[in-house]
N, C-alpha and C positions, 0 to 999 in steps of 0.2 A: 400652677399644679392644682388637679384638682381634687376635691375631699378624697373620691379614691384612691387617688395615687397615693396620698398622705398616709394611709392606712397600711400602703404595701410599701412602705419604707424599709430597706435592711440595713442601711449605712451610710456614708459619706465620700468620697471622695477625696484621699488626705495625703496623697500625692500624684504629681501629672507628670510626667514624660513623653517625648516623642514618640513612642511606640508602646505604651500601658500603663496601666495608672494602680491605686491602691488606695482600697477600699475599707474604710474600719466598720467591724460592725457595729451597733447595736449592742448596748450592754445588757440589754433583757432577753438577746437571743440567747440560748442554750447550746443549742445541740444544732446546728446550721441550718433550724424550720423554721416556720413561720406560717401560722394557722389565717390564710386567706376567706374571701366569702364561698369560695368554690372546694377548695380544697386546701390539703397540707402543703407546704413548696417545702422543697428541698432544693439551696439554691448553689452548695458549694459544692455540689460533685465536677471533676474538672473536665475541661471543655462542652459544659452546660453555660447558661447565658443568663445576665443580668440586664437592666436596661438602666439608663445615667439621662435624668429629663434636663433637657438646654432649651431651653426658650419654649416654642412652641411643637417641637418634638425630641425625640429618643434618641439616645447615640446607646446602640446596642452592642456589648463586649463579652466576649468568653473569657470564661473562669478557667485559668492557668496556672494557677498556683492558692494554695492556703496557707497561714501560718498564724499561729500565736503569739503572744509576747507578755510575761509578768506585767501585772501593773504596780507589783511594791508593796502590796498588803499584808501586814505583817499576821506570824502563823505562831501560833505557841508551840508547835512541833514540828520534823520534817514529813509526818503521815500526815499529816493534817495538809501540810502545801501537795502534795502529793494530790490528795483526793480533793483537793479545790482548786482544780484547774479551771472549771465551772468561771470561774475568778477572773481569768486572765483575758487579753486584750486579743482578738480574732480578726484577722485580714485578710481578703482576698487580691488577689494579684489578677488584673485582669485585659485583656488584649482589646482595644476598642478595631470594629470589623465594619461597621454601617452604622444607615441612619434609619430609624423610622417616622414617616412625616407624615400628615393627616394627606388622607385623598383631597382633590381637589374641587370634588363633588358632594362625596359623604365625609363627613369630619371624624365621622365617627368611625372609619375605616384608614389601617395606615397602610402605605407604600413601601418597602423594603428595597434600600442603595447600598448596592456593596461598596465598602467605601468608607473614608472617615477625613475631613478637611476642616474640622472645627472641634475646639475642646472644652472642654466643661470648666471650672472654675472651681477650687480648692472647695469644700464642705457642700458642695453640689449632693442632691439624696441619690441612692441609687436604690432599685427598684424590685422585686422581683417579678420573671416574666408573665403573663397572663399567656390563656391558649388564644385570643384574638389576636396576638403579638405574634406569636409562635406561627400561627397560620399565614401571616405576613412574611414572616423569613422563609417557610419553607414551601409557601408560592403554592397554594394548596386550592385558591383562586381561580376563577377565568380558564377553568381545563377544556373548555369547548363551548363551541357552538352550536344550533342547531343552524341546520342547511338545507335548502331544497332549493337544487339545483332548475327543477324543471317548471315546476311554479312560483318564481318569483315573487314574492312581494303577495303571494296568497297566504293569506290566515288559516284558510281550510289547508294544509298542503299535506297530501296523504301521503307522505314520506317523511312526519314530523319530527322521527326517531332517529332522524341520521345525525349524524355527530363528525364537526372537524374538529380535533382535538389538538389542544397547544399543549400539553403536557404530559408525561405518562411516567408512572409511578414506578422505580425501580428496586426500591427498598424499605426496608423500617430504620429510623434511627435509632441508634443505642444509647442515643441520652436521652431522645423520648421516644419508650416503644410506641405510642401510639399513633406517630406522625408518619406517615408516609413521606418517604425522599422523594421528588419530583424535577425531571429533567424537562427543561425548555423542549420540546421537538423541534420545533427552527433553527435552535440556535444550539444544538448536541448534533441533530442530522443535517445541518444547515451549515457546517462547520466542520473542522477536522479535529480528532477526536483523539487519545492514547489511552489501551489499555495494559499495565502495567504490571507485574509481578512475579515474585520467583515459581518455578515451577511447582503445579499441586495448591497452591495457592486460590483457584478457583476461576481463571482469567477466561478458559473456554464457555466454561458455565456461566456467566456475567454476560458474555455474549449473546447466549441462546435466550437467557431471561429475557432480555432487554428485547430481541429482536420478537421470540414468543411473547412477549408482552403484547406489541403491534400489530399481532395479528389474534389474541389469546382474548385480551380484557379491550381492545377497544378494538370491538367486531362491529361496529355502524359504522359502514361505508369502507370499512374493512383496507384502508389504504394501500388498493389496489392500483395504485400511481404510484408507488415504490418501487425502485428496483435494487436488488442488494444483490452484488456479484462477491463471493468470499472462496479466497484463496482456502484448502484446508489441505496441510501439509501434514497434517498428522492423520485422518481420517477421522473426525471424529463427528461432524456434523450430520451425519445422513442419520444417526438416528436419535440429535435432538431436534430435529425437523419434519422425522417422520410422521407426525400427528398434524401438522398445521392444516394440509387441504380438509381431514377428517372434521378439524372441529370450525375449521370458518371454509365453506365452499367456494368462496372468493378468490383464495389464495391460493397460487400452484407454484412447487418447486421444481428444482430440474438438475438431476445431477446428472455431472462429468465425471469422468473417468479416462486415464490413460491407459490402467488393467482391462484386457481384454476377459481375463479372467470374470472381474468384475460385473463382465457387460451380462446386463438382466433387461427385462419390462421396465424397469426404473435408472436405470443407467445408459445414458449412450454412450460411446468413444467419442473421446477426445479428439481431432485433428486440428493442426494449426500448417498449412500447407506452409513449406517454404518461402512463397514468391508474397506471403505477405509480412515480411520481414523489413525493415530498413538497414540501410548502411551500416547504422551503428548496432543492430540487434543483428546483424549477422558478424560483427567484429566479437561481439560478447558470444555468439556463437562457436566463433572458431577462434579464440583468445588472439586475434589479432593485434598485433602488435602495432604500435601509433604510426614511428616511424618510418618502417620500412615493410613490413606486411599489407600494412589498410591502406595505402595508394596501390598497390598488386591487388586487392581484393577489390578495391573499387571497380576499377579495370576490370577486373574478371566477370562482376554483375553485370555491368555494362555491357559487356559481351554476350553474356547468358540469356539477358534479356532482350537483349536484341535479335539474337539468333533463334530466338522461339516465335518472333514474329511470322505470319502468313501473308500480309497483302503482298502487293506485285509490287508496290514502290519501296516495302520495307524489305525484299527479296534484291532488289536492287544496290539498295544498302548495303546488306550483308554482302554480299558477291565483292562491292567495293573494299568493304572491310577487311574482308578477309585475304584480296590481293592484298592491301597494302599494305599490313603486318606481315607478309609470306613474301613478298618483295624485299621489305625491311631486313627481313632475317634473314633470308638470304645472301642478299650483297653485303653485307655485314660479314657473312660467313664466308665470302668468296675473297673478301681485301683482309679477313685477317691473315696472323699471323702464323696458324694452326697448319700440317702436314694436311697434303690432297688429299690422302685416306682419309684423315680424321673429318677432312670438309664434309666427303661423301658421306661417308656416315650421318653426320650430322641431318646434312640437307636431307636426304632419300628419309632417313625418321619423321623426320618433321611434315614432308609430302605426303607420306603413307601415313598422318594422324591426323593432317591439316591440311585439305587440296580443296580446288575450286575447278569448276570447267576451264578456266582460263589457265593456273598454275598448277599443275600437277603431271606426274613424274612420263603420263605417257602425250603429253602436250610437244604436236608439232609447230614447229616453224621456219622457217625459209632466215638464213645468215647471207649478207653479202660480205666476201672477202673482199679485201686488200684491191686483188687483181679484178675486183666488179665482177667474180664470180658468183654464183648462188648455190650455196645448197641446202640440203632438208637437215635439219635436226630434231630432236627430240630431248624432253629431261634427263629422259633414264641416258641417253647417248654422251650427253653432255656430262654426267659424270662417272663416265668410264675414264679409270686412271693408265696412262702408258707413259711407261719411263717415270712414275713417280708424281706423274702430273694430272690436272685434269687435262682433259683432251677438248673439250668443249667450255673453257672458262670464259672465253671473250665472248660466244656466241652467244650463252646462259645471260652475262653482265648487259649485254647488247639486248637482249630478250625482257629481260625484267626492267630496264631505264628506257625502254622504246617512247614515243611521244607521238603520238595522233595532234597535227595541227599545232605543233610545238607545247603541245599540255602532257602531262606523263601520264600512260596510259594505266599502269598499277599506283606510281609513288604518285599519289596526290599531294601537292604543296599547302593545301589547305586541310589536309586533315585532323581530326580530333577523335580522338576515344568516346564510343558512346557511352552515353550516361545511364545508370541505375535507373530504371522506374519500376516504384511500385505497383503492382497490381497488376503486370505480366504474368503471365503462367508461365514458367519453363523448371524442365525436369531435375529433382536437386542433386541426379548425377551428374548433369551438363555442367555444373560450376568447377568437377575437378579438372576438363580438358580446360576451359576456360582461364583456369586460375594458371593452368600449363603455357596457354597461350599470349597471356599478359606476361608472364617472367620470359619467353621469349623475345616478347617486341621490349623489353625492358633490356634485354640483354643485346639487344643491338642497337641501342644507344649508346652503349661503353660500361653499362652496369655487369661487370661478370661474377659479381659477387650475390648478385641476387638472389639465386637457385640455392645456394647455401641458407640466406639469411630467411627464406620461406619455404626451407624443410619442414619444421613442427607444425606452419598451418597447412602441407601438402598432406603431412602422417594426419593431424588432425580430421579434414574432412576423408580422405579415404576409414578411420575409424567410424566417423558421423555414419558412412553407407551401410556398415554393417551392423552400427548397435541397435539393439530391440527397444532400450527406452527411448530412441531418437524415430521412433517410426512415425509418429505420429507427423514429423514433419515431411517425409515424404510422401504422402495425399496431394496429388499435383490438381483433383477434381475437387469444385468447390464456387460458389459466387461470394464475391469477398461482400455486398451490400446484405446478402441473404446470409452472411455469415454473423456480419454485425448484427441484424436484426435479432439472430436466436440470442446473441448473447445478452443485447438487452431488455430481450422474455419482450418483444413486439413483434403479434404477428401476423405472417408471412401475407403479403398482400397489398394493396394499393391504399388501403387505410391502417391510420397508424394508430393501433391501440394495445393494449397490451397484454397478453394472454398468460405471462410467469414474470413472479413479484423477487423470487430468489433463486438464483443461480447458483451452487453450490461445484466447486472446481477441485476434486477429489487427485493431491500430488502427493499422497502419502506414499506410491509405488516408486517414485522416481529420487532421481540425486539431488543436492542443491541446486547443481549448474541447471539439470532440465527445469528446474522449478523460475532458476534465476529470467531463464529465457521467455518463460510461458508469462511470468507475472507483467515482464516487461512489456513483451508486442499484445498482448490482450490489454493492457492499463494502457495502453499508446490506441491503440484502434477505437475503444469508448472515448480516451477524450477527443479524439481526432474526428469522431463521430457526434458527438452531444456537443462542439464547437461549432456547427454548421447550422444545427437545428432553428428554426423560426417557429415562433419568437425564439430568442436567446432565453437561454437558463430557466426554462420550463419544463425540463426531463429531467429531475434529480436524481446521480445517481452515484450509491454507498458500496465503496471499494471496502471491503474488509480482510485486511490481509494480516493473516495468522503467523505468528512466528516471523514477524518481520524482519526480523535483524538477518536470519539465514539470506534475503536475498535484496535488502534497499540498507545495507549497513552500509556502515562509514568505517573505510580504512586509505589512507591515502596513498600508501603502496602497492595500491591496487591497478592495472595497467587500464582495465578494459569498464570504466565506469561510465562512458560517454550513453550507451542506453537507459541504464540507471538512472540519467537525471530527468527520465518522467517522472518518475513518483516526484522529484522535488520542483519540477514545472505543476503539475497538478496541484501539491501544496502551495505553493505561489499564487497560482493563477485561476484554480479548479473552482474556486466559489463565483468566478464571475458566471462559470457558465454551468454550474451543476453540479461538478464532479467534487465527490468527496470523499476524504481515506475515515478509516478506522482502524488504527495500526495497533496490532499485537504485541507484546516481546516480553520476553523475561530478562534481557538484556537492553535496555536501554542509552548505554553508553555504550551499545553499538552501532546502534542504528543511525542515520542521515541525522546529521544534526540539522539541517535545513528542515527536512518534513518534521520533525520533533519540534524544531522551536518556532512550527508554522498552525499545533494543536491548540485549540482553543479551548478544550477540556481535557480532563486528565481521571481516568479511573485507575487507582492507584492499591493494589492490594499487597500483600508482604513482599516489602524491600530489604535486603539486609546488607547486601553487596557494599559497603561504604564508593565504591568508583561510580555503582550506579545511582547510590544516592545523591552525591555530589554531582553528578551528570542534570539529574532532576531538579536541583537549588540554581544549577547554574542557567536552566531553559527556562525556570518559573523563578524569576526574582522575586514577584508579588508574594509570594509564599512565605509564609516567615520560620522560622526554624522551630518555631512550636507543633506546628502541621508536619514537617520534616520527621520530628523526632518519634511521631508515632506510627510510622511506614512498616519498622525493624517489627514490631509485636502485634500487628493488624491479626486479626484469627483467621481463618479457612472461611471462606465466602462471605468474607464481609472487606471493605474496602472505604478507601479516601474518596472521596470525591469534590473536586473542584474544577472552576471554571466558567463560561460564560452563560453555560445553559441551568446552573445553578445558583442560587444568590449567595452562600457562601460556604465555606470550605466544611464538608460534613462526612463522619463517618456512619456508614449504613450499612445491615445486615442485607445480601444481596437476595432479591425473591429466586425462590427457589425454580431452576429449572425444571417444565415438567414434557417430555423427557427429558432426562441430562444426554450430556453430549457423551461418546465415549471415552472417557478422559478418566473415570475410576481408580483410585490409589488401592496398589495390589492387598489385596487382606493377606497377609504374609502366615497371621496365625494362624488363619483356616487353611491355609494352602500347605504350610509345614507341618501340620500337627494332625493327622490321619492315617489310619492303619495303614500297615505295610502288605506292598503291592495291591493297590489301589489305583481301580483302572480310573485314569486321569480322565478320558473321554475330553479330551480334547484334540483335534485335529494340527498335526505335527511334520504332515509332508514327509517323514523321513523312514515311515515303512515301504518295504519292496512292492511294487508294481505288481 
């Protein structure tokens, strides 16, 4: 230890436990200060920091508790013990959190490890902090570089003011106002992220700072290789973003919208055409059911998509296909057990919804009877009923099982249902005959229960065709590459660069479920997109989804989650190649406990819910129940913050957003307390036309 540290002695070390020690002071401290070469310290305010020196560096600890205790000194009265407290013996309770170890270059510079694997030794001194210490923990170091990309390795380089930035400032601390809180940028947006808290609590606005930060106070080179796509389900972003192009001309935003209302200069509509859906985002579509609906619905895409084809060999296809399910149903319908009327019926519906040049109701053909006579028949003739009967059943059966060359010329023995392919265009009326068509060839296998059991998904999509918030998926016009490309703000063209930094996806009009749909196949198309790219995981790009729980929550009685688990492939898998979330909620013990316990950081503002607490202790073990305990009483726009892009667990006054987002807590007293009949001038939709 050297002469200075000697100086800044507060006390000892006079008990150790696995998880925090105690501290005796100093019998000449007073009042918990201590007059340094620089300044006053004031070392016991709690969760402020002491340091404990071990060999050749610091094991740095928060201050979690104080306490007194008598030392026995006898008083000639009880006013007298009373007013000599001055007297008594002073401890602090203190939580060991890191280390700090001389750099390995400059000695005279330390390093900051979150972390503790060694302990001090009973009457060990402890310290109080200096601000070259302070700037160590709170990584206020190494925030950038400069860069010139274009001259290399030139000393003259006339671009010497550009800046790549590893850090960026999101807050003030409340044990020291004068320190900037600092998030790693690598490893906050390089990572997956949670921001946490009860409603009103600030969590919108936390957002905007941070993301206005980025583009606000580190405007050299203005990290126009970002791209930020954010869900906002409330509407609240278009006008804390409205300023960004104004003040750095770098940056360009671009809002969505599903309100047509909405659509301005600055808004475009929303479309998300059908045919770029998958199997499992069209079950979550149409609540499909596992067991017996979504092999019908499979079926039916397959069909859809097929039948939208144009070449002359996928024309040929279709043609086959469609015999041979209209074959199928058929003789199916001809051997059962059902009255001739009811056959006819059946059949002539099905001809007159579903025919083909080959099978259809005014299709002739030549019968040889019995006696090797010939005659002409026809569909429509063959089921004309006399005496109760068909009149034409053997001709019809003979017609549809006929064989060219001993191979059948409808009932193919090698046939198969075609398969779903994405990135077909076809029209998202064509899936209700479709879905009609499949429960047919279904029910002439021996399923007659089918048609019952995909009733609600039959009601479901005929409701899809008429509702107004579901329009957006009918846009059957559209290039699905030129689609991907707007969304990840690159553009349009044969070189790839990038033209919009934020994407802002306005679902404040719409229900949960359209929200649930939109998050899923747009979160599926960028990663399915930035997976491809060369090199690998050099397009990074920041999912920010607002109010998460509403549509990646966790409930396991839920039927139709098989879409849903992108978001938790992305938290998995998303850092090898880019992709990275930013998850909202005020409810966090709703939300995916996979993508929750896949967060590498956590911004944490008022918690009180005790299930969401417990939800939070139970995803961040490392936390210890002293950081826990001050979630419930956090103020309005100030926040926890821990995790890997910080070096340790710190509470921060959040910088203010400038705009804020539309998120404002109603002023109740101005709003109620105004003369009577006071024109509101507000717009109300609910005066007459």
């Amino acid at each position: 230890m050297n002469k200075e540290d000697k100086q800044r002695v507060i006390g000892k070390v006079v008990a150790i436990n696995s998880d925090r020690f105690t501290v005796e002071l100093l019998s000449g401290i007073d009042n918990f200060n201590i007059s340094g070469f620089d300044d006053i310290h004031y070392f016991a305010q709690l969760n402020s920091y002491v340091i404990i020196s071990y060999q050749n560096y610091y094991i740095v600890a928060e201050v979690s508790g104080v306490r007194e205790k008598d030392l026995n000194v006898p008083f000639s009265n009880p006013k007298e013990q009373i007013l000599n407290k001055v007297k008594s013996g002073k401890f602090l309770e203190v939580l060991p959190i890191g280390t700090l170890k001389p750099d390995s270059e400059n000695k005279r510079e330390y390093g900051f490890e979150f972390g503790v694997s060694v302990y001090p030794a009973l009457y060990t001194d402890t310290l109080y902090i200096k601000e070259a210490e302070l700037d160590a923990i709170f990584n206020v170091r190494n925030s950038g570089e400069k860069i010139c990309d274009k001259w290399e390795g030139d000393e003259n380089c006339p671009h010497d003011d550009n800046q790549r930035y590893n850090t960026l400032a999101i807050g003030k601390s409340t044990i020291f106002p004068d320190y900037d809180v600092k998030i790693d940028i690598n490893k906050f947006f390089g990572s997956h992220s949670a921001i946490l808290g009860n409603t009103g609590s600030g969590k919108s606005c936390t957002i905007s700072s941070i993301i206005q930060g980025i583009f606000y106070r580190l405007k050299n080179y203005s990290a126009t290789g970002s791209s930020f796509v954010l869900f906002d389900v409330n509407g609240e972003y278009k006008k804390a973003f409205s300023e960004i192009n104004k003040r750095n001309g770098d940056v360009a935003v671009r809002y969505l919208t599903l309100d047509e209302k909405k659509a301005s200069g600055e808004h475009e509509i929303f479309t998300l055409p059908n045919w770029f859906l998958n199997i499992d985002e069209w079950a979550l579509l149409l609540k499909a059911t596992e067991r017996t609906q979504l092999p019908i619905l499979r079926n039916a895409l397959g069909l859809a998509s097929l039948f939208s084809k144009q070449g002359e060999e996928d024309k040929k296809k279709i043609e086959e296909t469609k015999n041979h399910i209209l074959a199928t149903c058929i003789t199916q319908i001809l051997r059962d057990e059902s009255s001739s009327p009811s056959k006819k019926d059946r059949i002539t519906s099905i001809l007159q919804k579903f025919n083909t040049t080959d099978i259809n109701l005014s299709q002739e053909f030549e019968y040889t009877q019995d006696n090797n006579s010939e005659s002409e028949w026809n569909l429509r003739s063959c089921l004309q009923i006399s005496y109760g009967e068909l009149v034409g059943l053997s001709p019809l059966i003979e017609f549809l099982e006929q064989k060219e060359e001993d191979i059948p010329k409808f009932l193919s023995p090698e046939f198969h249902m075609p398969i779903y392919e994405e990135g077909i265009k076809f029209d998202f009326n064509r899936i209700e005959d479709a879905i009609d068509l499949a429960i047919l060839f279904e029910e002439a296998h021996g399923n007659r229960q089918i048609r019952d059991y995909c009733s609600s998904l039959i009601t479901r999509i005929k409701s899809l065709k008429d509702r107004e918030d579901f329009k957006f998926l009918r846009k059957t016009e559209g290039d699905i590459k030129a689609y991907k490309k707007h969304l990840l703000g690159i553009a349009q063209g044969s070189v790839v660069k990038k033209d919009v930094q934020i994407t802002i996806l306005d679902l404040s009009t719409v229900e949960d479920e359209v929200v649930e749909v939109i998050s899923c196949v747009i979160s599926r198309l960028l990663y399915e997109t930035i997976k491809n790219f060369e090199p690998r995981n050099t397009f990074p790009v920041n999912l920010i989804l607002e109010e998460a729980h509403r549509y990646i929550g966790h409930n396991p009685q839920r039927e139709f989650l098989k879409a849903n688990t992108i978001f938790d492939s992305i938290a998995k898998e998303g850092r090898k190649f880019g992709m990275f979330l930013t998850v909202s909620s005020q409810r966090p013990s709703e939300l995916s406990k996979t993508v929750l316990s896949q967060c590498s950081n956590f911004i944490v503002h008022r918690i009180q819910n005790p299930e969401d607490l417990s939800h939070i202790r139970q995803i961040t073990p490392h936390i210890s129940d002293t950081v826990l305990k001050r979630m419930p009483s956090i103020p309005t726009q100030h926040a926890l913050i821990f995790g890997h892009s910080v070096n340790l667990p710190t509470t921060f006054k959040v910088n203010e957003a400038d705009p804020l987002p539309l998120s404002d807590n109603n002023k109740i007293s101005e709003n109620w307390f105004k003369p009577k009949d006071t024109d509101l001038s507000i717009s109300t939709n609910l005066n007459d036309e």
